[in-house]
Phi, psi and omega in degrees: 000308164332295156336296195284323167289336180285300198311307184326258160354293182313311185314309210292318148313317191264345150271008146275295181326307190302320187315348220260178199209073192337131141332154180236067168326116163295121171216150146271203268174141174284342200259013202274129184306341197277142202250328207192141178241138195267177176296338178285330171278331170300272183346285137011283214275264163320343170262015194038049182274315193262089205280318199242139178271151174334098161108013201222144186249029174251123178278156170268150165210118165243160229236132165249170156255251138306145146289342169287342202284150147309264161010282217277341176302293167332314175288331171239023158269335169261331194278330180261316185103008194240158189265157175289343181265337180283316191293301174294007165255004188262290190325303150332307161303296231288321178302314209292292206311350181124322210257326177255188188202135182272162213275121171350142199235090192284158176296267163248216215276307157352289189284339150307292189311281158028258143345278166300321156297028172252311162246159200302265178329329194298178198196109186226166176247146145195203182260138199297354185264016165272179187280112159240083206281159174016054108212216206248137146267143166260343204192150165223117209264092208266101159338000000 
């Protein structure tokens, strides 16, 4: 009987950890003037409403990861409200019409990081429990 309350317990532990669900670091470029980005501007910044980052005469360009990837389903559902097919049917209009530019398409979270620790301008998600070793979080996006 014992036995069967541990495995229990055990089973139980081990689908809340898959379940669990990582903070989502905003990072920048280490030399990017902004100390901190608030959500409405991450918002902003990624439906391309927000050409330039805030107070600053530097443009952004920014990196998703896959659309297919957990991270960009998660990242544009909380920074938005949106499923990844609402988000290409916003972008498409939003492209058609003139006014946005699509966003750099990183391979995965690496190659995000990567990226921005490279360029000046990038602006990126990744999970905040990766190594971020050469750049800036401007923001932590809380599960």
């Amino acid at each position: 009987m014992r036995i069967l309350q541990l495995l229990a317990a055990l089973t139980f532990t081990c689908l809340m950890l898959a379940n669990a669900r990582a903070d989502l670091a905003i990072i920048a470029h280490p030399d990017n003037p902004l100390a901190s980005l608030s959500e409405k501007d991450v918002q902003k910044i990624f439906l391309g409403r927000l050409r330039m980052f805030p107070d600053s005469d530097l443009e952004t360009q920014t990196l998703d990861l896959p659309d297919n990837s957990e991270l960009y389903s998660r990242f544009y559902a909380r920074i938005a409200q949106m499923t990844p097919a609402k988000v290409r049917r916003y972008r498409a209009f939003y492209l058609f019409s003139g006014k946005g530019k699509v966003p750099y398409q990183a391979q995965n979270q690496q190659d995000a990081i990567n990226k921005v620790a490279t360029e000046k301008n990038a602006i990126g998600y990744v999970d905040a429990t990766s190594d971020l070793t050469g750049v800036k979080v401007l923001l932590i996006l809380q599960e």
